[in-house]
N, C-alpha and C positions, 0 to 999 in steps of 0.2 A: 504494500500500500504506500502511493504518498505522502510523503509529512502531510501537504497542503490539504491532503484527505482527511488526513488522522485529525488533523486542528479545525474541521468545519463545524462552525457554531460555535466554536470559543474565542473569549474575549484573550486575546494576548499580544504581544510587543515580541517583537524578534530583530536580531541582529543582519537577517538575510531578508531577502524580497522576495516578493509571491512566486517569480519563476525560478529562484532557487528553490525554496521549498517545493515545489513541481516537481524538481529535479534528482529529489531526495527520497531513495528509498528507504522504509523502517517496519522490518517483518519481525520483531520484537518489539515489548515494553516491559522495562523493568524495572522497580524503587528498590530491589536492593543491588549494590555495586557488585556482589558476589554473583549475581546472574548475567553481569552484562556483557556482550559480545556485539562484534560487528551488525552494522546494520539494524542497530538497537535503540531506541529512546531512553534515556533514565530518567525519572521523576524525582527531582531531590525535593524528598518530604522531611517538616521541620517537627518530629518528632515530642512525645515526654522526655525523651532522655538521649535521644539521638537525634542529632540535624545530618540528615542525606547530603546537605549541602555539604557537608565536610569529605562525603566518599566521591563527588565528582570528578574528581583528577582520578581516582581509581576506576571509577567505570571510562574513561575514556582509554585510560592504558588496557583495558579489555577490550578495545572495540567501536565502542559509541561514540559517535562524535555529534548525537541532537540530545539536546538536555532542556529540562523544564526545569526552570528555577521562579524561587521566586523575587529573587532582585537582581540586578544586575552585577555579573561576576566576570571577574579577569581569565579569558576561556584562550585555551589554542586558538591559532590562529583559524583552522580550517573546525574549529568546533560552531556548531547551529547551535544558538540559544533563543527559549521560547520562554519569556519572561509571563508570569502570571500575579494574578493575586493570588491564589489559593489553588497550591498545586496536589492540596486533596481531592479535590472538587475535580481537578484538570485529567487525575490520572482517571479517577470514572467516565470522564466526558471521551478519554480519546479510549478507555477499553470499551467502550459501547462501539462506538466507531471502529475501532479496528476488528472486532467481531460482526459487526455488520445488526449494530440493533437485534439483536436476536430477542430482546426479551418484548418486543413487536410483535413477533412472530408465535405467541403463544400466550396464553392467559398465565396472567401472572398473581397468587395471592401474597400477600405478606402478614404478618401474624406475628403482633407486638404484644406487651405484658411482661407483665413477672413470673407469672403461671401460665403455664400451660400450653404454651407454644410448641412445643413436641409435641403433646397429647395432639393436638388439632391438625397439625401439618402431617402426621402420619394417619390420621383419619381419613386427612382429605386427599391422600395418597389412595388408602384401601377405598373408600368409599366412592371416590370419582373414578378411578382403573375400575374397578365391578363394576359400575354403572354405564362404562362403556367411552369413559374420556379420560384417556391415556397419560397419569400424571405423576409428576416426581416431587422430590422431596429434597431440599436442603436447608440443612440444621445444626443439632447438636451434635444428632446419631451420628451425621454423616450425609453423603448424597446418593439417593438412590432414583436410579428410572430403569425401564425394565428387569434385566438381568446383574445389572452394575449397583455396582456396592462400593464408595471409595469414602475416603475420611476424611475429617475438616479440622482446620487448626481453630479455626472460631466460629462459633455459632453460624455468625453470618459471615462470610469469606471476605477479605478486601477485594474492592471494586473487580481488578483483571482476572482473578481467579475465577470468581462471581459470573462475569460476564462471559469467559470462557465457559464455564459450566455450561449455561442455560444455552449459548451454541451448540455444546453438542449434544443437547438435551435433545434441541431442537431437531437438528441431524440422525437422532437418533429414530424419530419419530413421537417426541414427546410432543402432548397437545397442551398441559396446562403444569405448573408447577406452585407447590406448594414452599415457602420458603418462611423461616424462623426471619424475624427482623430486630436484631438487640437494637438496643439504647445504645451500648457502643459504636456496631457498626451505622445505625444513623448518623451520632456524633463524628464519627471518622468519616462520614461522608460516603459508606461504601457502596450505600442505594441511589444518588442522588438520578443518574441517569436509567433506572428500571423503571420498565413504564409497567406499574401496577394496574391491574384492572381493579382489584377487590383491595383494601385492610381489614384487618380483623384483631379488634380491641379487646382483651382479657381483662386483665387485673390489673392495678399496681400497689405496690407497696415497697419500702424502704429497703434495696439492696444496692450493691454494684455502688456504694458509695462509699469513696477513700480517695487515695492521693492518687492511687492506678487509674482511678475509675471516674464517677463525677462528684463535682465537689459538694453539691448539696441536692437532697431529694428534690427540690424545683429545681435544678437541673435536670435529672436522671427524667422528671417527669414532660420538660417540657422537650427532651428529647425524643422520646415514646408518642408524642404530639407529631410531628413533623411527619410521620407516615400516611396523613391524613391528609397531606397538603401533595403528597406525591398520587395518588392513589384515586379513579376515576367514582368507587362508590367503596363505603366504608358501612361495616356491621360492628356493632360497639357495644358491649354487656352495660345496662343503664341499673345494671344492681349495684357497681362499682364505685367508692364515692370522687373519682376524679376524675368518670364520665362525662361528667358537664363540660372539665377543664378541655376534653378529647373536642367536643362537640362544638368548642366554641372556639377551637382552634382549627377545625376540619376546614378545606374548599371544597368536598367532595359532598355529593350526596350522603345520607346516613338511612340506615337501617338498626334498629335496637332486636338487643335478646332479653329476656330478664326468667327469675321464676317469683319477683317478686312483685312486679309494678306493671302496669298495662304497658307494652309493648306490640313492637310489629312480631314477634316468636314468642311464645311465653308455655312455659312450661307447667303443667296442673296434674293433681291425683298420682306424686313421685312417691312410688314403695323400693326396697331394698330386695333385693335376691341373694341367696346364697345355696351355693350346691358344697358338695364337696371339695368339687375345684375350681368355684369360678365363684366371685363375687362380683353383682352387677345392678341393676337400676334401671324399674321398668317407668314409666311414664306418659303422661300425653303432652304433643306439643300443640299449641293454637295459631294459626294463621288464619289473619279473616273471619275469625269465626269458626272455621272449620278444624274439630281437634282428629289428631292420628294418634292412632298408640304406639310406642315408641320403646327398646329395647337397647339396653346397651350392656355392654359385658365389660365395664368396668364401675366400681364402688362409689357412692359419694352423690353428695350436691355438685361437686366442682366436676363431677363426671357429664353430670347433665347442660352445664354451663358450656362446656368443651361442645358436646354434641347438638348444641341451640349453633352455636356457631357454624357447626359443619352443615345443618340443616339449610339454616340459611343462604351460604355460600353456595349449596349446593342448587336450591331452587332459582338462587339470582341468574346461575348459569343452565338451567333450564334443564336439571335432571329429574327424569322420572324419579317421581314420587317414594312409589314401592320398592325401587331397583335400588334407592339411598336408604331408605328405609332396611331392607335385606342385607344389604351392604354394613349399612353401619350397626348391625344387631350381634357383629362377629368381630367387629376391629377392633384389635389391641394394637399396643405399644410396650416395646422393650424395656423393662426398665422404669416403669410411670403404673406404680398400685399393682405392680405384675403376681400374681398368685402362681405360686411356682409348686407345683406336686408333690407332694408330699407324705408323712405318715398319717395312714388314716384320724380323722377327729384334729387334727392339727391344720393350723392354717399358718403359711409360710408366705410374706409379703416383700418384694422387692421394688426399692423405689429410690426415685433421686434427691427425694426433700434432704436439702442440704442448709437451711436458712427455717430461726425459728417458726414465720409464716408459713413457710410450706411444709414444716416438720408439724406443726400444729393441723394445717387440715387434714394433713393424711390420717393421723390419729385418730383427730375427731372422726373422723370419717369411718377409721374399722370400728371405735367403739359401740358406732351406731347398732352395729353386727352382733354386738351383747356379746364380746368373748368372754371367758371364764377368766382369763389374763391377759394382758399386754403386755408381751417383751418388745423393748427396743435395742438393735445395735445400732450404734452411733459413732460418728466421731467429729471432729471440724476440723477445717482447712489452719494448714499453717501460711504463718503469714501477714492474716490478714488481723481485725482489730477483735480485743478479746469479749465486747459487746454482741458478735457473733455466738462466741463459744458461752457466755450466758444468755443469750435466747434460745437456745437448743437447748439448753439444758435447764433452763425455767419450765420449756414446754414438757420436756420427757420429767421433769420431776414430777408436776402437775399432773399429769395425764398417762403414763405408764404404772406397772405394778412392778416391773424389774426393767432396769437401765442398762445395759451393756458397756461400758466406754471404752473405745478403742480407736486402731490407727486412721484418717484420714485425710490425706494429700499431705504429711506434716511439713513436706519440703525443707528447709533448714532449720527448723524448728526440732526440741528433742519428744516426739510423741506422748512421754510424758507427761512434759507441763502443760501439754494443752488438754490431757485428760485432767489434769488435777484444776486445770482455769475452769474448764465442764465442772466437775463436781464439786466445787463451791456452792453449785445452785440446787444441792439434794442436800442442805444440811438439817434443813426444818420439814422433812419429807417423809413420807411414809415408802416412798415409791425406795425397793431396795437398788442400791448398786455395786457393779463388778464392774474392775477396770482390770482391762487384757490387752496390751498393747498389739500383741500380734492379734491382726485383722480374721485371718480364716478358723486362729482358735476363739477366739469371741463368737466369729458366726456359729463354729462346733457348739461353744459351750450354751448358746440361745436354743439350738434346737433339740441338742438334749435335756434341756429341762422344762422344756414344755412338756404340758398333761395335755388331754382329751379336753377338746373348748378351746385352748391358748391360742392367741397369734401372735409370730413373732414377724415382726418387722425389722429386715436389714437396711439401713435410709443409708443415704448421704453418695451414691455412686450409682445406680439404677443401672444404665448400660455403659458407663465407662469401662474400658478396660485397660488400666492402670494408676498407678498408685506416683505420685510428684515426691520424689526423696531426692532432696540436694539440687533442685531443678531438673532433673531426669524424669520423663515421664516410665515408669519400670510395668515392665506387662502385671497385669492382675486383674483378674477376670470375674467379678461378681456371681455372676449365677452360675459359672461351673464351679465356684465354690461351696455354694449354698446348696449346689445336688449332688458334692463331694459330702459334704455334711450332712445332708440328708441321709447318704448311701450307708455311710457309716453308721449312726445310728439304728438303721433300719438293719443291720447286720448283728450289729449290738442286741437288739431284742430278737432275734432269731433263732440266735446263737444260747 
């Protein structure tokens, strides 16, 4: 492609003239200097803690000789400079462009909040592919469309990777995608040029806030806003209380879900299910007047929240009724309330709540289930601020009968003292606790001491599979753990 191509639509200043850039090949783009090679654009992006500006003599001795900066720098003689305001914004405007718009060429949702954005994007994976519109997934898990399964370093990918994706989504035959949208990568700018058909507003509440992250909750929220201003019509849960702030930020049309306030979807007559193996949530949902009865095979209020949203999403794109309906009465998700098989009478729960909020509904949510006990294992992230490690553990004092405390992400931290920051908050408690630093004998020691009625719940990693020690991310695999533990046991009473 043309530079002169790569740069249409953007506002910039450059050191060459239009028929040089004509004359300027660039079948690469890259912000970091270690990727860069002939024939290559690099984006010096001005970093938390890194300025790109500082690697651009490095990426030209690789190769590149066109550069986006953002002020004017002392470049080789034969180096192209494309001066910007805001060479965050620049590198999404030219990765659309140099992918060729792809995310044009497909429906596009986006799926903001604090909760639930897995749950709903992998919904709207299974439920729109059964119903006959071919749709993928990028998120937390990963990215998936057809047969392909690849990984993601962040929720939402930065801009070139992103737009790479949803090309060969496209190419792939993909017709619609489902895609997680952080607060972060809005902040970074990594959406700015995906052209959204749908948003879709969950929850919020107070995380991702620190010196890494954003400095203050009206930050983090008014970042969460901005999906609404890219996005052609928006479905927004109006049970949430900073749905107004969504709605009054929007330029998009809106649509509401609720099960608690009159809405355009609203949810009535919600009972609990439980089998042996599967906890789920039957319901009706009302549009117009008109109620369906409704089925979902996962637990909770926040289950039925999730599935108000894929409802809608679904009928705005004009899917059969009963086909979304069928669809969505089977879709799970890895890692999110997952009910893992187990010893008969025992109920074994795997899930990501990693943050007291989502540690609390999950909870609340199996109590609902009347178990005989609540086990929880647990742990918190190192790291980060130890106001974390007492709301997890305010909540598992509150609301469990036995605590587990153990390893999670501790990173250069000593696992320890972040168990002992947790159990500050069980001291006025009735709820008993065990601290076991290693991770797979805590899940052992949860499942053998559950009786008939108990559920235990392993939180804080759902489908990750590895553990952050010393900045390495180290393989470790949650549910092969947990039906390593299971197997034993079950071997144990056998024997």
């Amino acid at each position: 492609m043309k530079l002169s191509e790569l740069l249409t639509g953007l506002e910039y200043i450059s050191n060459r003239d239009m028929d040089q850039l004509k004359e300027c090949e660039i079948d690469n783009i890259c912000y970091d200097s270690r990727k860069a090679r002939k024939n290559g654009i690099f984006v010096a992006i001005k970093g938390e803690t890194v300025d790109g500006h500082k690697y651009v003599d490095s990426a030209y001795q690789k190769g590149c000789r066109a550069f986006v900066v953002n002020d004017n720098m002392d470049l080789a003689e034969d180096a192209i400079m494309i001066i910007v305001d805001d060479s965050r914004n620049c590198l999404s405007h030219i990765s659309a462009n140099f992918f060729g718009n792809p995310s044009k060429e497909l429906k596009v949702i986006g799926v903001t909040g604090t909760k639930g954005k897995t749950t709903i994007t992998n919904y709207l994976k299974s439920v729109l592919t059964k119903s006959g519109l071919n749709t993928g997934v990028i998120g937390t898990n990963g990215v998936f469309y057809n047969d392909y399964e690849g990984k993601t370093i962040n929720t939402t990918p930065e801009s070139y990777e992103l737009h790479k994706t949803i090309r060969e989504m496209v190419d792939a035959g993909v017709k619609c995608v489902a895609m997680e949208v952080s607060s972060g990568g809005l902040m970074m700018e990594r959406v700015n040029h995906v052209d959204f058909d749908i948003g879709i507003y969950t929850n919020l509440s107070p995380d991702h806030i620190g010196p890494k992250e954003h400095p203050t909750f009206e930050d983090y929220r008014d970042c969460k806003s901005r999906l609404f201003s890219l996005c052609r019509h928006g479905i927004i849960n109006i049970d949430d209380d900073h749905a107004s702030y969504m709605i009054d930020k929007a330029t998009c049309d809106i649509e509401t879900f609720s099960i608690k306030k009159p809405s355009d979807y609203r949810a009535e007559d919600i009972s609990l299910t439980r089998t042996k193996t599967s906890l789920g949530v039957d319901f009706k949902y009302i549009r117009d007047g008109q109620a369906s009865q409704t089925h979902i095979a996962s637990p909770g209020e926040f289950s039925v929240y999730n599935a108000l949203a894929v409802i809608a999403t679904a009928n705005y794109l004009g899917i059969d009724k009963d086909k979304m309906l069928s669809a969505l009465a089977t879709a799970q998700v890895d890692g999110r309330v997952e009910v893992i098989p187990s010893i008969p009478d025992i109920t074994v729960v795997l899930d990501y709540a990693h943050n007291g909020v989502s540690l609390e509904n999950v909870l609340e949510t199996l109590l609902k289930y009347k178990p005989r006990r609540l086990i929880c294992v647990f742990g918190s992230i190192g790291g980060r601020s130890v106001l974390r490690r007492k709301e997890l553990g305010d909540v598992a004092a509150k609301l469990c009968d036995i605590s587990i405390l153990t390893t999670d992400n501790p990173d250069d931290e000593d696992p320890m003292n972040i168990i002992n920051d947790i159990e500050e908050s069980f001291v006025d408690s009735k709820c008993q606790v065990l601290k076991i630093v290693d991770r797979s004998q805590a899940i052992l020691k949860g499942i053998e001491i559950a009786q008939p009625g108990d559920m235990v719940i392993v939180a804080g990693k759902g489908h990750e599979k590895y553990q952050i020690i010393h900045g390495e991310r180290v393989f470790y695999d949650e549910k092969a753990e947990v039906l390593k533990a299971i197997e034993i046991v079950k071997d144990r009473q056998d024997s």
